[in-house]
C-alpha positions in Angstrom: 130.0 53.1 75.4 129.0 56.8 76.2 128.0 56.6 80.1 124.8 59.3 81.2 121.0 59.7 82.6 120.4 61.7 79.4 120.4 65.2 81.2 123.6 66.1 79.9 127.2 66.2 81.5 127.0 65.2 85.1 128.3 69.5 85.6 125.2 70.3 84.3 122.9 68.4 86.5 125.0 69.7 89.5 125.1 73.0 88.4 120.5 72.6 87.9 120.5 71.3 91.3 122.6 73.8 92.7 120.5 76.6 91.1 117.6 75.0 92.3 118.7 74.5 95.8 119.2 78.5 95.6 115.8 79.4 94.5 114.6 77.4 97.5 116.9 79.7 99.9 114.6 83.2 98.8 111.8 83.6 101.2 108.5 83.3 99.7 106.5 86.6 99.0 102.8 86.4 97.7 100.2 88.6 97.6 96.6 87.5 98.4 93.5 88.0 96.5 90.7 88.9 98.3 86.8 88.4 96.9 85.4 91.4 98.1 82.4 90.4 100.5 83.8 86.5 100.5 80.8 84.2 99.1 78.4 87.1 99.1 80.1 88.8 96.4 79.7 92.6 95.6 76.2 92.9 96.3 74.0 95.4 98.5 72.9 92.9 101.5 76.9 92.9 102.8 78.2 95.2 105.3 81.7 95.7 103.9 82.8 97.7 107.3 82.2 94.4 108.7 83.8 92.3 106.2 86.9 94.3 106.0 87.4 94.9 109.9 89.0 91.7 110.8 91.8 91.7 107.3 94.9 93.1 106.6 95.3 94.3 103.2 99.0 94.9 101.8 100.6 96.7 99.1 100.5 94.1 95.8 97.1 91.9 97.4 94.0 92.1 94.8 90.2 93.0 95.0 88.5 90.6 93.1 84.6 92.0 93.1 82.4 89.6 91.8 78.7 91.1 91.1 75.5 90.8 88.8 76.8 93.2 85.7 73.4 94.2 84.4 72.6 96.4 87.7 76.0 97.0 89.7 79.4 98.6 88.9 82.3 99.1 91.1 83.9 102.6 91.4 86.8 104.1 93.1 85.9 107.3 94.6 87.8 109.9 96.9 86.8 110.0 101.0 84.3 112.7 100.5 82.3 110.7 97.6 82.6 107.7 99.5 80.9 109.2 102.9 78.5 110.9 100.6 77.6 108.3 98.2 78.6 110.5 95.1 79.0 108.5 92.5 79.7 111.7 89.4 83.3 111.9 89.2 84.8 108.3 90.1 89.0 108.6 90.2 88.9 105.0 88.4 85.8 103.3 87.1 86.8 99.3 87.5 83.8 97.8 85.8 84.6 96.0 82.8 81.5 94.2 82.2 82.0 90.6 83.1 80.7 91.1 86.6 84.1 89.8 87.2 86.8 92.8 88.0 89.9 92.6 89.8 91.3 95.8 91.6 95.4 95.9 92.1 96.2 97.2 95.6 99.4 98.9 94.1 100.4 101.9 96.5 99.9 102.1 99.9 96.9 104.5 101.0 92.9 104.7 101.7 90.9 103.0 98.9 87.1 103.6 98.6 84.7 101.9 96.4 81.4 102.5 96.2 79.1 101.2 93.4 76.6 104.2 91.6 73.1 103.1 90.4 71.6 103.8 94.2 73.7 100.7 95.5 75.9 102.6 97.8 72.8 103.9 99.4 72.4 100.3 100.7 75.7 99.6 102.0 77.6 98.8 98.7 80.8 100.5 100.0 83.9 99.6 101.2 87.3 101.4 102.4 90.3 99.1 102.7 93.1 100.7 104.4 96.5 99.3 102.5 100.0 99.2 103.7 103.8 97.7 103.1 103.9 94.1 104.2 106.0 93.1 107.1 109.8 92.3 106.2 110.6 88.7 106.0 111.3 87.4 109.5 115.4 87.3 109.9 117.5 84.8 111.6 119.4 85.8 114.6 123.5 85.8 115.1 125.0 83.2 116.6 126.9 84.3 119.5 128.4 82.2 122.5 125.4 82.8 125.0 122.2 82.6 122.7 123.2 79.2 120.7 125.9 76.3 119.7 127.7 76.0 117.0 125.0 73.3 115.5 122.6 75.7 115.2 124.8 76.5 112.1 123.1 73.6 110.3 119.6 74.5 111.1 116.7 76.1 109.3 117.2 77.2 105.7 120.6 75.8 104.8 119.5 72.3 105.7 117.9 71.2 102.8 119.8 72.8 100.0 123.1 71.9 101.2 121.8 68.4 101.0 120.5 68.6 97.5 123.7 70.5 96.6 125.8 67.3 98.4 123.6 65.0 96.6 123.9 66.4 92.9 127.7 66.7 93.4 127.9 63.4 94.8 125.8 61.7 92.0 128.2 63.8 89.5 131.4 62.4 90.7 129.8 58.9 90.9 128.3 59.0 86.8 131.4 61.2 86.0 134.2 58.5 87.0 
């Protein structure tokens, strides 16, 4: 009688679990999606100075404008435009339509949006200011003075190294 969990060769479930335990090693990275002017949406009662002043916006996060389609449009425009209000020669029109348009913060610079039809007359503007995200935090060296050698088994080797055990354990066990 063939012995198994019916996940395959008890290798196989180590070698998943191992892989797994890996993936849960690599820090976590995520960008964040901002809706420009949070529940007020894109829309000309907001003071965007205001809204933006208090957020950090980093290279890969999102503008997600959310505005009435029939009378607003959201447009990227150079510093001069956007002090100005011009609206004539956008670098990037981002309206598609739906009301519903999503801006990729992609490089690190100034970005200024203003929306034509009038709108920016009333305050529909806003100038993000975007840069690199901070590095990952890192995990000091273990010297003599600054910690013990059971500081080894802290933080992010815990947990894998006990799914790893695990999954070779339960191979050996289904294995013999």
């Amino acid at each position: 009688m063939e012995r198994g969990n019916g996940f395959g060769s008890p290798i196989m479930v180590a070698v998943a679990v191992l892989v797994f335990a890996m993936v849960l090693m690599v820090p976590e990275v995520s960008a964040t999606r901002w809706t420009v002017g949070s529940n007020m949406g894109w829309a000309s009662n907001v003071n965007y100075t205001i809204w933006a002043q208090d957020k950090q916006f980093y290279k890969d996060d999102w503008l997600f404008f959310v505005y009435d389609r029939n009378q607003m449009d959201v447009l990227e425009v150079n510093k001069t435009d956007y002090e100005l209000c011009k609206s004539d020669h956008p670098l990037h029109n981002w309206t598609t339509g739906a009301g519903r348009d999503v801006v990729p913060l992609n490089v690190t610079r100034d970005y200024y949006f203003i929306s034509g039809k009038g709108f920016c007359y009333g305050g529909m503007k806003l100038a993000v200011h975007v840069v690199n995200p901070p590095p990952p935090p890192t995990i000091a060296p273990i010297n003599e003075k600054s910690g013990s050698p059971s500081s080894v088994f802290r933080g992010q080797y815990v947990l894998p190294t006990v799914f790893a055990l695990g999954a070779l354990w339960d191979a050996f066990v289904w294995f013999w």
